[in-house]
PyMOL commands that place a pseudoatom at each C-alpha (Angstrom):
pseudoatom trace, name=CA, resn=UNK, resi=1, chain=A, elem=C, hetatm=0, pos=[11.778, 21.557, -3.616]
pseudoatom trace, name=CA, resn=UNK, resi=2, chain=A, elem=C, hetatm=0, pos=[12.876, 25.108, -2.391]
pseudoatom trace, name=CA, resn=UNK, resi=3, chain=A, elem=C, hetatm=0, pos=[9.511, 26.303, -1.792]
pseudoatom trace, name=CA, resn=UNK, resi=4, chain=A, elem=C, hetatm=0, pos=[9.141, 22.805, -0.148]
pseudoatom trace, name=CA, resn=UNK, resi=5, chain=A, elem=C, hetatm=0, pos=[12.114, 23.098, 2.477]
pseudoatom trace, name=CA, resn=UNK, resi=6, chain=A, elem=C, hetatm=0, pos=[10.536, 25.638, 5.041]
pseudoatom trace, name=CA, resn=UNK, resi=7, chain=A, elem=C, hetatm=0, pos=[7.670, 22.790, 5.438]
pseudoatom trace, name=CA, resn=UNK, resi=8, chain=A, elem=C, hetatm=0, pos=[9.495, 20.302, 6.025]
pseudoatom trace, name=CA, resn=UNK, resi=9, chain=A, elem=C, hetatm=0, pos=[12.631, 21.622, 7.678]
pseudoatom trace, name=CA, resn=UNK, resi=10, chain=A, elem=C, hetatm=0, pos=[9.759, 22.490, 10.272]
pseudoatom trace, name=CA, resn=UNK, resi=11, chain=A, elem=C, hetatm=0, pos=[8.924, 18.823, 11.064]
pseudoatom trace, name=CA, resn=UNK, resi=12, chain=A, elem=C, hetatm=0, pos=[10.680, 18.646, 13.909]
pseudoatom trace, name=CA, resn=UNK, resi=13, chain=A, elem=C, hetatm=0, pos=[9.509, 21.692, 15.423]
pseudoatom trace, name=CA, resn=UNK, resi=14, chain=A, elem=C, hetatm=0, pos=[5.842, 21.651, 14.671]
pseudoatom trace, name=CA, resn=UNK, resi=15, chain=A, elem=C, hetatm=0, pos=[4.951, 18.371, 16.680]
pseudoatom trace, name=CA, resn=UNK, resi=16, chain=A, elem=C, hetatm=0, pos=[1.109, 17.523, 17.392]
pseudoatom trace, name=CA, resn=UNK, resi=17, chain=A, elem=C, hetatm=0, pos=[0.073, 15.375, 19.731]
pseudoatom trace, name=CA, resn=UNK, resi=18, chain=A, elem=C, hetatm=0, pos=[0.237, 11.473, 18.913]
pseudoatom trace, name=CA, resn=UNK, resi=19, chain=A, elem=C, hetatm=0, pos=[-3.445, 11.124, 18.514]
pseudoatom trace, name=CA, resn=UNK, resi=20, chain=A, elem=C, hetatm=0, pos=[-3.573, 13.858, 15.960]
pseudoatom trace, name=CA, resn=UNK, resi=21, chain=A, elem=C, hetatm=0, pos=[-0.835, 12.272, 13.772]
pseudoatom trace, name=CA, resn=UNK, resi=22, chain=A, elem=C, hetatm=0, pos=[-2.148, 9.034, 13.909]
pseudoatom trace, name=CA, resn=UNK, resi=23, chain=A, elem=C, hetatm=0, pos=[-6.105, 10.601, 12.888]
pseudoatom trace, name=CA, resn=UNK, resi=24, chain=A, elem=C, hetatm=0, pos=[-4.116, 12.621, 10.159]
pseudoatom trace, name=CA, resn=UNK, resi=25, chain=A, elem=C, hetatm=0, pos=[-2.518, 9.596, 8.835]
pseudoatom trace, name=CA, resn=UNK, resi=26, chain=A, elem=C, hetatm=0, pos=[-5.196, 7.418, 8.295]
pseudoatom trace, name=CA, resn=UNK, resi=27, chain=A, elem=C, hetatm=0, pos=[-7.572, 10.386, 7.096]
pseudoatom trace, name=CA, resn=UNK, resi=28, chain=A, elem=C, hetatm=0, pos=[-4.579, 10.514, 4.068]
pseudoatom trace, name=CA, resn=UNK, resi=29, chain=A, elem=C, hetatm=0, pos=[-4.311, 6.834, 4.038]
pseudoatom trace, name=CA, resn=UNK, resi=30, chain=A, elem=C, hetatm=0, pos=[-8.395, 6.875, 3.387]
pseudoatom trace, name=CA, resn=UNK, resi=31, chain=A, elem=C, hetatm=0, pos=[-7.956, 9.248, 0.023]
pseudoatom trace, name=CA, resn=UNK, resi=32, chain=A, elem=C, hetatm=0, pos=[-9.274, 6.926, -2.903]
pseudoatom trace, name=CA, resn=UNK, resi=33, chain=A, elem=C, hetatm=0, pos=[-6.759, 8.387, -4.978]
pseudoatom trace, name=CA, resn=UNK, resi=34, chain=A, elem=C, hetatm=0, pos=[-7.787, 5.516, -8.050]
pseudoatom trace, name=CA, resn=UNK, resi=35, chain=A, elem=C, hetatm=0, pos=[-11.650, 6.703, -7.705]
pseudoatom trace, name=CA, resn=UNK, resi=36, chain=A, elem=C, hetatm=0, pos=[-10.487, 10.047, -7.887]
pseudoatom trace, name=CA, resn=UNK, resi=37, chain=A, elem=C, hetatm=0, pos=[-8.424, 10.174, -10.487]
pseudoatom trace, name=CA, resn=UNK, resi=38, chain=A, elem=C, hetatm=0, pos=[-10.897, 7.818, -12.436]
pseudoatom trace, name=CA, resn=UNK, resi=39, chain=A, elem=C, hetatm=0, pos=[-13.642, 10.276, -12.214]
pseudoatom trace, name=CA, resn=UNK, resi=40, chain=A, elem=C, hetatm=0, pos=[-11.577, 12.608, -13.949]
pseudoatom trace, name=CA, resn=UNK, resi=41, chain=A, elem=C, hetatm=0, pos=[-12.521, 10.682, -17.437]
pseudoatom trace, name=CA, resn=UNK, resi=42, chain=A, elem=C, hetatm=0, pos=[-16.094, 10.150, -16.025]
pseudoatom trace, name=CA, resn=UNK, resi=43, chain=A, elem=C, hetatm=0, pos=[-15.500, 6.495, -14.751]
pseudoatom trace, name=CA, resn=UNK, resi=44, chain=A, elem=C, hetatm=0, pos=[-15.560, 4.830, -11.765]
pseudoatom trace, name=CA, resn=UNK, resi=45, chain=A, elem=C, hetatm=0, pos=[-13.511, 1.752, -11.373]
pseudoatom trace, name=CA, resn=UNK, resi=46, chain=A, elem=C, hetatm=0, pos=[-15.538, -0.157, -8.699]
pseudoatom trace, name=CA, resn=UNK, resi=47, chain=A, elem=C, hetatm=0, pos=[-18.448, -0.730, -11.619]
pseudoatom trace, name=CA, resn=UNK, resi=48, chain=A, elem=C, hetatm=0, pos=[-15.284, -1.932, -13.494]
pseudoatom trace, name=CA, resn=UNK, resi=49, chain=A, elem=C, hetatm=0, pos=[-13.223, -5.350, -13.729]
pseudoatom trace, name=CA, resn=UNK, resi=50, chain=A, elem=C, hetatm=0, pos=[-12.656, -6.835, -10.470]
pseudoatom trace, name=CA, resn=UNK, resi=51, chain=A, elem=C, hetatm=0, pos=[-14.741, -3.627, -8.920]
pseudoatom trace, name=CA, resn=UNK, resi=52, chain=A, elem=C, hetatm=0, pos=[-11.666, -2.585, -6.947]
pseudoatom trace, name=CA, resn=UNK, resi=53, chain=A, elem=C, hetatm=0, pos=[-9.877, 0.914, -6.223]
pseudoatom trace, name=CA, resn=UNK, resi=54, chain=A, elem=C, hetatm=0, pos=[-6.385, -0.176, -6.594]
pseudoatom trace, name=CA, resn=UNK, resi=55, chain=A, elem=C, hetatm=0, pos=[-3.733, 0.817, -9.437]
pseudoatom trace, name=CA, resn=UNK, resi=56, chain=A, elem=C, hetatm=0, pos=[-4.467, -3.101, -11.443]
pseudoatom trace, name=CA, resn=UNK, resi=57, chain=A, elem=C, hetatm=0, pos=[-8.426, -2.201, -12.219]
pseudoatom trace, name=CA, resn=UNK, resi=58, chain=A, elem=C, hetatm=0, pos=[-8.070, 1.635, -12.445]
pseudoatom trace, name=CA, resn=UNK, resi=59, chain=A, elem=C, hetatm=0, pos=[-5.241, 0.980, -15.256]
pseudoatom trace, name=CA, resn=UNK, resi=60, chain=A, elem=C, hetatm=0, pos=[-8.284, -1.334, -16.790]
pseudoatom trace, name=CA, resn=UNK, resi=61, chain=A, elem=C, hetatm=0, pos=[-10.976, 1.385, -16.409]
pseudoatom trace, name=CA, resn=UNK, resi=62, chain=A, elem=C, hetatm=0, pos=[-8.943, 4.489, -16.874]
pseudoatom trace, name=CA, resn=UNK, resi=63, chain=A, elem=C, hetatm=0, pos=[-6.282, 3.355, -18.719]
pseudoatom trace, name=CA, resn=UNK, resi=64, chain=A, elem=C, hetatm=0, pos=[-2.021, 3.041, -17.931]
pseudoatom trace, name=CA, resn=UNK, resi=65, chain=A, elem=C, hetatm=0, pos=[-1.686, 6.868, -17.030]
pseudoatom trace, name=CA, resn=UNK, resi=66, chain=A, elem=C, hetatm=0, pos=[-4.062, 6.698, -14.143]
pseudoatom trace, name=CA, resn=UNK, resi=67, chain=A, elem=C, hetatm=0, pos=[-3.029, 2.966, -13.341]
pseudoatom trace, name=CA, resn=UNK, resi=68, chain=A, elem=C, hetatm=0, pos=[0.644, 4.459, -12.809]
pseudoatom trace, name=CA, resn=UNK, resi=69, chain=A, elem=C, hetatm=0, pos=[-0.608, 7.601, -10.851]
pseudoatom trace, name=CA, resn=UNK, resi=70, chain=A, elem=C, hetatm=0, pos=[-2.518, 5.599, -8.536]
pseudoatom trace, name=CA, resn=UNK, resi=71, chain=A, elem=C, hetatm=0, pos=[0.129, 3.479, -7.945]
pseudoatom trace, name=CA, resn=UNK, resi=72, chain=A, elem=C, hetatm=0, pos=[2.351, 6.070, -7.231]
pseudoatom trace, name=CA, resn=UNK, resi=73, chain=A, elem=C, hetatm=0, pos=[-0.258, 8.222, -5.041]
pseudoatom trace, name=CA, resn=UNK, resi=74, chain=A, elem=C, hetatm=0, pos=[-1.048, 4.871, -3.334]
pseudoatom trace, name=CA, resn=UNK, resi=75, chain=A, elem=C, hetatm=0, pos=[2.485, 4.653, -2.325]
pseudoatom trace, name=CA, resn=UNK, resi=76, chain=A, elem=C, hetatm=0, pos=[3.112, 8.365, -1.386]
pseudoatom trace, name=CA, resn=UNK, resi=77, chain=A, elem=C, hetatm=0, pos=[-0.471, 7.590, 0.890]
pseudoatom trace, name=CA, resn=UNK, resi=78, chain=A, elem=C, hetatm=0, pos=[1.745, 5.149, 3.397]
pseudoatom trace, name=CA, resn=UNK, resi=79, chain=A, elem=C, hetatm=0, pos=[5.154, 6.797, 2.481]
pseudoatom trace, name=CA, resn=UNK, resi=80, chain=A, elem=C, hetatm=0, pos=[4.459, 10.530, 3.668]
pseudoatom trace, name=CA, resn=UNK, resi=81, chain=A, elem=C, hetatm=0, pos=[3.422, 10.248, 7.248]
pseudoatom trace, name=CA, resn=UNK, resi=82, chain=A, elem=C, hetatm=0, pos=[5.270, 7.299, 8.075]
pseudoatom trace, name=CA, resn=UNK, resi=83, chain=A, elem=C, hetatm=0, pos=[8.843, 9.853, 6.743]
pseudoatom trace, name=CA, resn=UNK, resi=84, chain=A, elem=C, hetatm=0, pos=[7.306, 12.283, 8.338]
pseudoatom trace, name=CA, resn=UNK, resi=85, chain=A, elem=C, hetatm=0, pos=[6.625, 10.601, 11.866]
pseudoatom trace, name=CA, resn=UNK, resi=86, chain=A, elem=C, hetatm=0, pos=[10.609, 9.210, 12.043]
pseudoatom trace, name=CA, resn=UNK, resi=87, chain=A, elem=C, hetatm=0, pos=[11.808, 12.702, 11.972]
pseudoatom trace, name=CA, resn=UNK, resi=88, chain=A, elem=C, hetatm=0, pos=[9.211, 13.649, 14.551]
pseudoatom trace, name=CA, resn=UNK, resi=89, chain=A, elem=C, hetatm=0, pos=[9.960, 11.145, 17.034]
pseudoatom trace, name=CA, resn=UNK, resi=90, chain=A, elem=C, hetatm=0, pos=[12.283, 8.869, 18.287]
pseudoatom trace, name=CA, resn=UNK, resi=91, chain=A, elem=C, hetatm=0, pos=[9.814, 6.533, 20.130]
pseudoatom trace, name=CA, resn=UNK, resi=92, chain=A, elem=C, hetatm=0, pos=[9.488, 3.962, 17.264]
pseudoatom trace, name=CA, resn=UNK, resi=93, chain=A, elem=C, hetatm=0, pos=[6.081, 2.706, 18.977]
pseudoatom trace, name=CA, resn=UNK, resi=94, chain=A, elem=C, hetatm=0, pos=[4.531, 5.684, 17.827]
pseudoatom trace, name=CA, resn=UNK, resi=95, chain=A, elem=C, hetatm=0, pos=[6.049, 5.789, 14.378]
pseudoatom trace, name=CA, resn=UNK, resi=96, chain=A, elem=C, hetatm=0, pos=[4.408, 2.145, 13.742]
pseudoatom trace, name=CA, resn=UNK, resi=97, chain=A, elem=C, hetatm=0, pos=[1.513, 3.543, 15.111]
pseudoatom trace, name=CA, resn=UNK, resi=98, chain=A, elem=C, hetatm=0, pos=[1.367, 6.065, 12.619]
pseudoatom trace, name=CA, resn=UNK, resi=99, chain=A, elem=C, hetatm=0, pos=[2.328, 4.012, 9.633]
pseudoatom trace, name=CA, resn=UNK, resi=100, chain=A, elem=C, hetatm=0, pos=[-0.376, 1.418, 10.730]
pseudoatom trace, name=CA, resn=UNK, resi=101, chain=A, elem=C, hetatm=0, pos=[-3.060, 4.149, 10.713]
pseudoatom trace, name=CA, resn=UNK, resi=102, chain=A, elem=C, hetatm=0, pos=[-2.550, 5.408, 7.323]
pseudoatom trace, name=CA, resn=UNK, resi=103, chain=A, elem=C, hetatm=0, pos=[-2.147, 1.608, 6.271]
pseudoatom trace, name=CA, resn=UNK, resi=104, chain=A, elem=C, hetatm=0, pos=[-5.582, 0.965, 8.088]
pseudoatom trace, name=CA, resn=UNK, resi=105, chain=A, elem=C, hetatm=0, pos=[-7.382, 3.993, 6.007]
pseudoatom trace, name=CA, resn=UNK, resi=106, chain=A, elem=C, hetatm=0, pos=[-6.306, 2.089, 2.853]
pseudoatom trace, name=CA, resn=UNK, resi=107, chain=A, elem=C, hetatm=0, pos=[-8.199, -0.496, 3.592]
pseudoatom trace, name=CA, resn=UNK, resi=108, chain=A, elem=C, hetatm=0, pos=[-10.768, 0.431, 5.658]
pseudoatom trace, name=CA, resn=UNK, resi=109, chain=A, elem=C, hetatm=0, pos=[-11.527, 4.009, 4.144]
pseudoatom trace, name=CA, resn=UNK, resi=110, chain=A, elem=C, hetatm=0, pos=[-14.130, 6.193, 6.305]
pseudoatom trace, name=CA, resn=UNK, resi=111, chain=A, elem=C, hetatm=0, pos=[-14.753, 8.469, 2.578]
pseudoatom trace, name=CA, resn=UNK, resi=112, chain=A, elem=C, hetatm=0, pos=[-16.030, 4.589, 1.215]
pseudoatom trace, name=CA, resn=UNK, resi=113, chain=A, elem=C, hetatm=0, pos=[-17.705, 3.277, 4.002]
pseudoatom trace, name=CA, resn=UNK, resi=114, chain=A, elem=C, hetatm=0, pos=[-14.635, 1.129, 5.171]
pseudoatom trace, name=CA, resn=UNK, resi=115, chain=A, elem=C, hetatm=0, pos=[-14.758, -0.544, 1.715]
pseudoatom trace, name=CA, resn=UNK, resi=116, chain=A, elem=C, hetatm=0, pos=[-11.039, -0.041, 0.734]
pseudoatom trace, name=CA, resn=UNK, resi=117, chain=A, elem=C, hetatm=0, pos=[-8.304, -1.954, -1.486]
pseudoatom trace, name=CA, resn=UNK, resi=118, chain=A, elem=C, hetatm=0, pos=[-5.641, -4.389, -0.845]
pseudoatom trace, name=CA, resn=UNK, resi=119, chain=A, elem=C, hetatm=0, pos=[-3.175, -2.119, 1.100]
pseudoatom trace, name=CA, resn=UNK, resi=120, chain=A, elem=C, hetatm=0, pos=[0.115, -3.788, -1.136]
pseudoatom trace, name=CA, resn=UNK, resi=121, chain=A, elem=C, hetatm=0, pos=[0.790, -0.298, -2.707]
pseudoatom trace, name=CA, resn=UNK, resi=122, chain=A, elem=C, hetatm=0, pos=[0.691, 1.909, 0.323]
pseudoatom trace, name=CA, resn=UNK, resi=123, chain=A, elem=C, hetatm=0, pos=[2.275, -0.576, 2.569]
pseudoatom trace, name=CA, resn=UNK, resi=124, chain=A, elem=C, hetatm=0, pos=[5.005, -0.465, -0.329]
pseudoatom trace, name=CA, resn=UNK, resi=125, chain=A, elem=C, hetatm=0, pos=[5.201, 3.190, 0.833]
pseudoatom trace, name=CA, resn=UNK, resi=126, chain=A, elem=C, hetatm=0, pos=[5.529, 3.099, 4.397]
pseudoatom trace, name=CA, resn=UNK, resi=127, chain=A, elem=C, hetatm=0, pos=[8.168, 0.372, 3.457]
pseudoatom trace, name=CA, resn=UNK, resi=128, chain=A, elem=C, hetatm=0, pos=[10.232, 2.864, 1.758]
pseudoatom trace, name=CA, resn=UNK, resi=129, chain=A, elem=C, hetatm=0, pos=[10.194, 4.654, 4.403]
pseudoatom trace, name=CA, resn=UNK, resi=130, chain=A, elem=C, hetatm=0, pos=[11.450, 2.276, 6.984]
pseudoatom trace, name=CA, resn=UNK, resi=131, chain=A, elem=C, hetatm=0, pos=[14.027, 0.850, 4.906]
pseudoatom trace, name=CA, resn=UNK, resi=132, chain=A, elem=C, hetatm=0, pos=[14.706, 1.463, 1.107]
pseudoatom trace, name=CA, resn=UNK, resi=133, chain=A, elem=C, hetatm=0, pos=[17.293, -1.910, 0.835]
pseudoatom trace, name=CA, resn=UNK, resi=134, chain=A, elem=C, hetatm=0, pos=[14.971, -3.789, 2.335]
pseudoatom trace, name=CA, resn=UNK, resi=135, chain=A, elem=C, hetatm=0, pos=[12.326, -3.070, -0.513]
pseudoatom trace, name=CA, resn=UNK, resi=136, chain=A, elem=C, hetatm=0, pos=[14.919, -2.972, -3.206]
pseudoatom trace, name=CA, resn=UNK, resi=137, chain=A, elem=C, hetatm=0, pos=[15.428, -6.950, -2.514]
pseudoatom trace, name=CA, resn=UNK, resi=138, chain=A, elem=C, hetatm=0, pos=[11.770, -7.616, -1.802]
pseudoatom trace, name=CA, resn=UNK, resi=139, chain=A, elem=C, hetatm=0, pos=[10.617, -5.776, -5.443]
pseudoatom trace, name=CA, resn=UNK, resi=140, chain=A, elem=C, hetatm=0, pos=[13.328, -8.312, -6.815]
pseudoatom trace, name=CA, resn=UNK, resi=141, chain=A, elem=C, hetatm=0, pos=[11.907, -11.211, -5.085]
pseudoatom trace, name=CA, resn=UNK, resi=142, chain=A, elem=C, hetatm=0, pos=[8.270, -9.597, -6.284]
pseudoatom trace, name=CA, resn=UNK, resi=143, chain=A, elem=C, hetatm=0, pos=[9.937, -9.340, -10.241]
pseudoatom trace, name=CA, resn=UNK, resi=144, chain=A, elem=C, hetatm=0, pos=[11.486, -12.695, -10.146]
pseudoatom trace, name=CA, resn=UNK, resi=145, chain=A, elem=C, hetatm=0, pos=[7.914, -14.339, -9.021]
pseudoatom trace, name=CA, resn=UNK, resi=146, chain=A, elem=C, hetatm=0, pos=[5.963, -12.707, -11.332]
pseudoatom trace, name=CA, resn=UNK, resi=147, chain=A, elem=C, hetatm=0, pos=[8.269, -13.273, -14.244]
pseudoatom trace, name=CA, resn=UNK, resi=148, chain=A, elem=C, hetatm=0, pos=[7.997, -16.932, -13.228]
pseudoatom trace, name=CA, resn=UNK, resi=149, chain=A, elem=C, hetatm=0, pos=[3.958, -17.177, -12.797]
pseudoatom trace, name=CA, resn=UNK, resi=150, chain=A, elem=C, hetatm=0, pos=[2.942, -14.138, -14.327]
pseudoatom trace, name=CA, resn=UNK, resi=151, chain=A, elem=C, hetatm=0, pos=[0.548, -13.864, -11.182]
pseudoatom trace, name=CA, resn=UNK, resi=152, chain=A, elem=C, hetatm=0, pos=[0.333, -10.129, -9.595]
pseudoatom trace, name=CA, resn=UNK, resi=153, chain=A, elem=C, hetatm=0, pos=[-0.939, -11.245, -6.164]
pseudoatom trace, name=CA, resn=UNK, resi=154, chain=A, elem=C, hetatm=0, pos=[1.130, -14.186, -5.625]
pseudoatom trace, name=CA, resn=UNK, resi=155, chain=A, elem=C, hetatm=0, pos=[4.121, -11.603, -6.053]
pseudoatom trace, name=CA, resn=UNK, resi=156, chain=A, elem=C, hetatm=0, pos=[2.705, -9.195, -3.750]
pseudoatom trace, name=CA, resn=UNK, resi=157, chain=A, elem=C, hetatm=0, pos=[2.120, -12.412, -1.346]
pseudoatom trace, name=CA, resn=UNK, resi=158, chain=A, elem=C, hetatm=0, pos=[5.572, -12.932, -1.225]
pseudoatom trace, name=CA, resn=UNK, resi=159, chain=A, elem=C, hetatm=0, pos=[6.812, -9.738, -1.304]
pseudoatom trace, name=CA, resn=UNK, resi=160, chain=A, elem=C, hetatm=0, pos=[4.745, -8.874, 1.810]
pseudoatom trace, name=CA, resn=UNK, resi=161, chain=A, elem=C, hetatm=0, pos=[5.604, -12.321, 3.621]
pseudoatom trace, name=CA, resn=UNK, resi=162, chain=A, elem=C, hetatm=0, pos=[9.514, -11.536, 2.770]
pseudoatom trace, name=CA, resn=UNK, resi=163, chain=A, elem=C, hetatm=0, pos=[9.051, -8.075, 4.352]
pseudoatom trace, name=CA, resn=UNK, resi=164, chain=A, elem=C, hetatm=0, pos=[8.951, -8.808, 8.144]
pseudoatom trace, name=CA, resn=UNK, resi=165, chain=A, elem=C, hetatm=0, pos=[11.854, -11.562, 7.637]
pseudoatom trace, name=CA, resn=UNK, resi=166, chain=A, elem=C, hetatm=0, pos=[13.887, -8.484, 5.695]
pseudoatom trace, name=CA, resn=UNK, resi=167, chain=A, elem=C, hetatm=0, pos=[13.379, -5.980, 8.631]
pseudoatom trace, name=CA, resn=UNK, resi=168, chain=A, elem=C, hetatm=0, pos=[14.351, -8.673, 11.294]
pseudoatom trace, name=CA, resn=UNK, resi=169, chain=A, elem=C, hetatm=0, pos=[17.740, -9.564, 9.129]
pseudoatom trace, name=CA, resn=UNK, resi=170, chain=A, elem=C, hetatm=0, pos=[18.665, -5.626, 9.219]
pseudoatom trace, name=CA, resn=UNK, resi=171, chain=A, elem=C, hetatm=0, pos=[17.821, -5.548, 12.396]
pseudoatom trace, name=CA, resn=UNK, resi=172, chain=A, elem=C, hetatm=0, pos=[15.577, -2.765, 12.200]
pseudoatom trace, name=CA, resn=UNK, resi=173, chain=A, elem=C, hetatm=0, pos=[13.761, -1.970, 16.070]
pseudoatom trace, name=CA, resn=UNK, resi=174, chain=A, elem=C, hetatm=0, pos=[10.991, -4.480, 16.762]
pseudoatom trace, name=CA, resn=UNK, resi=175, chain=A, elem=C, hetatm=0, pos=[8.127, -2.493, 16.594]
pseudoatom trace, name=CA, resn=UNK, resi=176, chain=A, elem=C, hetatm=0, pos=[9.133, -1.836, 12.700]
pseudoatom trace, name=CA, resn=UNK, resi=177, chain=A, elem=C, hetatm=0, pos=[9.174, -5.327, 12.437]
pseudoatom trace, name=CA, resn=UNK, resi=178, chain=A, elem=C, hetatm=0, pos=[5.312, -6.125, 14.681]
pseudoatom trace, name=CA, resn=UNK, resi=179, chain=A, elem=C, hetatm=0, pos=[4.510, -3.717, 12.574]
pseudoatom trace, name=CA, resn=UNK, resi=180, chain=A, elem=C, hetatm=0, pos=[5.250, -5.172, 8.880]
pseudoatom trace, name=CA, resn=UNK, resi=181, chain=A, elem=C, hetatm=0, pos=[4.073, -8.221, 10.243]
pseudoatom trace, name=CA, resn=UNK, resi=182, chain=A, elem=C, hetatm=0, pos=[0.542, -6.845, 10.706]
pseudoatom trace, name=CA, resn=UNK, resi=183, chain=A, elem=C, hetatm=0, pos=[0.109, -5.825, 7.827]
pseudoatom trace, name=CA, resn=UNK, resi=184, chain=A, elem=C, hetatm=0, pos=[1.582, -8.737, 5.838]
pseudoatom trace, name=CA, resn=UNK, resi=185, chain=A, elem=C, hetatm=0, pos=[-1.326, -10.823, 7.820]
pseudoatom trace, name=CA, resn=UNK, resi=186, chain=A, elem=C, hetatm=0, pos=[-3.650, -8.085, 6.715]
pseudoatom trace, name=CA, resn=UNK, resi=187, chain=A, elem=C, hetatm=0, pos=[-2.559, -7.968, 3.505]
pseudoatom trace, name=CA, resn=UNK, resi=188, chain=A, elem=C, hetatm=0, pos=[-3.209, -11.953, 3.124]
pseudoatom trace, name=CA, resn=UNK, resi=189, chain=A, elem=C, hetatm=0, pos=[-6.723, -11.859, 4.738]
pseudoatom trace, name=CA, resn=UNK, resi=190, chain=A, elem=C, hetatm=0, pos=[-7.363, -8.865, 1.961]
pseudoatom trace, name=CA, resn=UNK, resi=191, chain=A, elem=C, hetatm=0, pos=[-6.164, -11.435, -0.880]
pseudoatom trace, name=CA, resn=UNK, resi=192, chain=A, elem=C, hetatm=0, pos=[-8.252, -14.584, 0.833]
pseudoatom trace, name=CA, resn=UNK, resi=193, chain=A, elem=C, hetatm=0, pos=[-10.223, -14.839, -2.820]
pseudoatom trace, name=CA, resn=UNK, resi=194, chain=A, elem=C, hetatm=0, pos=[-7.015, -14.593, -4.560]
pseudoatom trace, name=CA, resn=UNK, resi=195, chain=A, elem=C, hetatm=0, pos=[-5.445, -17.307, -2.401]
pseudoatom trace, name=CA, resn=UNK, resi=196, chain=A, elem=C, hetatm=0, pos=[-8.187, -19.548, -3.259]
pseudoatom trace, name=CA, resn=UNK, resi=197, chain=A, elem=C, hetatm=0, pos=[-8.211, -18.821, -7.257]
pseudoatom trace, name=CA, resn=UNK, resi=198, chain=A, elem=C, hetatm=0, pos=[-4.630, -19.659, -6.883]
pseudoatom trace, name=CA, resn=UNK, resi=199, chain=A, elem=C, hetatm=0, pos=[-4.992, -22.619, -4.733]
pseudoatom trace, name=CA, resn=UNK, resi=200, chain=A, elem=C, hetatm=0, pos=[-7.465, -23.944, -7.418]
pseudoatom trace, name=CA, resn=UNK, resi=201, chain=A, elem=C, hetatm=0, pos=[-5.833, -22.922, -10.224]
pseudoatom trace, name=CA, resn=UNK, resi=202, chain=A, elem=C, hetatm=0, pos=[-7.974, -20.092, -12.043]
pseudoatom trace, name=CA, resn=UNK, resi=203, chain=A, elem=C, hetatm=0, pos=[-6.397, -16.301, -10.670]
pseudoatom trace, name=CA, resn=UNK, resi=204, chain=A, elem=C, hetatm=0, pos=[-5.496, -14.064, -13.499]
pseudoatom trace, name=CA, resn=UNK, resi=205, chain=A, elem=C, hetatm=0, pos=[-2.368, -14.453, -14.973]
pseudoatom trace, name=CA, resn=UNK, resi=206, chain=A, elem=C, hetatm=0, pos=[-0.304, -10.867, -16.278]
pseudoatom trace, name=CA, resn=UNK, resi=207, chain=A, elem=C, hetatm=0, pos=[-0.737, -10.748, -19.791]
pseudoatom trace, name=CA, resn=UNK, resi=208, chain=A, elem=C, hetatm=0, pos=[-3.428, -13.144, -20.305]
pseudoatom trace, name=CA, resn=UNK, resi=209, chain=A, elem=C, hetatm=0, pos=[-6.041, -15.043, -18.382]
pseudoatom trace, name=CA, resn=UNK, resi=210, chain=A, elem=C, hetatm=0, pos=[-9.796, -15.178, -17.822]
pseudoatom trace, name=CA, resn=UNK, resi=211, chain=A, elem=C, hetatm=0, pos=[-11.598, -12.130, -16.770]
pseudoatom trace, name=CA, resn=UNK, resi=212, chain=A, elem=C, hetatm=0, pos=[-11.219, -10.995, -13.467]
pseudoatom trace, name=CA, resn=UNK, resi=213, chain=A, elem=C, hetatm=0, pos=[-14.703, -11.226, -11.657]
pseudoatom trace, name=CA, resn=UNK, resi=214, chain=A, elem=C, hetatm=0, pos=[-16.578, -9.072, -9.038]
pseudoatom trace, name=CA, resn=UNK, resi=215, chain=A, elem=C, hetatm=0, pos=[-14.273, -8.565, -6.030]
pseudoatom trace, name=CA, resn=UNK, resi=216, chain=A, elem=C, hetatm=0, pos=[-11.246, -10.372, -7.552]
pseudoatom trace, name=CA, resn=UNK, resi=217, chain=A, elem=C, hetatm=0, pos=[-7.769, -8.804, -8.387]
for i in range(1, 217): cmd.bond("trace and resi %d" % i, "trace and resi %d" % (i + 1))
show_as sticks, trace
zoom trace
């Protein structure tokens, strides 16, 4: 963290345009960090499972190790810029604008032909950034659904439906809130396939459940 401090006590001096940022972010936000850290055991999880680049299927093609550090790089994709961009500016337009981007490479990555994943990790990230009570109570409301269905993506539904409603009871500025709200409706149109397996009754359950098919999970 010491060698680290220089950088980033520097944010505020070193300030790019708002067009760079915004390119920056979503060039980081494209980084398939699951196909990349898949390919370090000679696999690639898009021939795998559901066919997906997300933490779920790399954790069934790589294994729990690489599940966890795609999670976590997933999350550090929307997290960074979006920490970074507050303590640039003050204009909270441009912030959103910024945590949308590297959102947007998640799921539309330019390094995959705009063939991304579901965006719940790294919109996880960006809201840790914007407020970390806010996500405390939303991963509860994510735990307690799961525990109850045992289904992943009607958690992460929730979770990313409660979000906007969170950010509007801490009154957080309203472009944090537009913002969170995007991406919750993106984040739904992402799990349309899911929402219909669950509507009909056959999504895969946590711990059990048929096997997930091309495109699912």
């Amino acid at each position: 963290m010491a060698l680290l401090h220089p950088l980033l006590a520097g944010v505020g001096r070193v300030n790019p345009t708002p067009a760079v940022w915004i390119v920056l972010a979503y060039l980081l936000g494209s980084l398939p960090v699951g196909l990349l850290l898949s390919r370090l055991k000679g696999q690639d999880p898009r021939k795998v499972g559901s066919g997906n680049i997300g933490a779920t299927n790399v954790m069934r093609a790589s294994g729990k190790t690489l599940g966890i550090l795609t999670l976590l790089g997933d999350i550090l994709k929307g997290f960074l810029p979006t920490w970074l961009a507050m303590r640039a500016w003050e204009a909270e337009p441009l912030v959103a604008a910024v945590a949308l981007a590297a959102f947007a490479g998640h799921l539309f990555p330019v390094y995959l032909a705009f063939r991304g994943g579901k965006g719940v990790a790294t919109a996880l990230g960006v809201f840790i950034a914007l407020s970390p009570l806010a996500v405390l109570i939303d991963i509860a409301v994510f735990a307690a659904v799961l525990y109850t269905w045992r289904y992943v993506s009607l958690g992460s539904l929730v979770a990313a439906a409660l979000m906007p409603v969170l950010l509007l009871a801490f009154r957080l500025p309203s472009p944090y809130v537009l913002l969170c709200l995007a991406m919750a409706i993106l984040i739904f149109v992402k799990h349309g396939k899911n929402i219909g397996r669950l509507v009909a009754g056959t999504e895969n359950r946590m711990g059990g459940g048929r096997r997930a098919a091309k495109g699912e999970a």
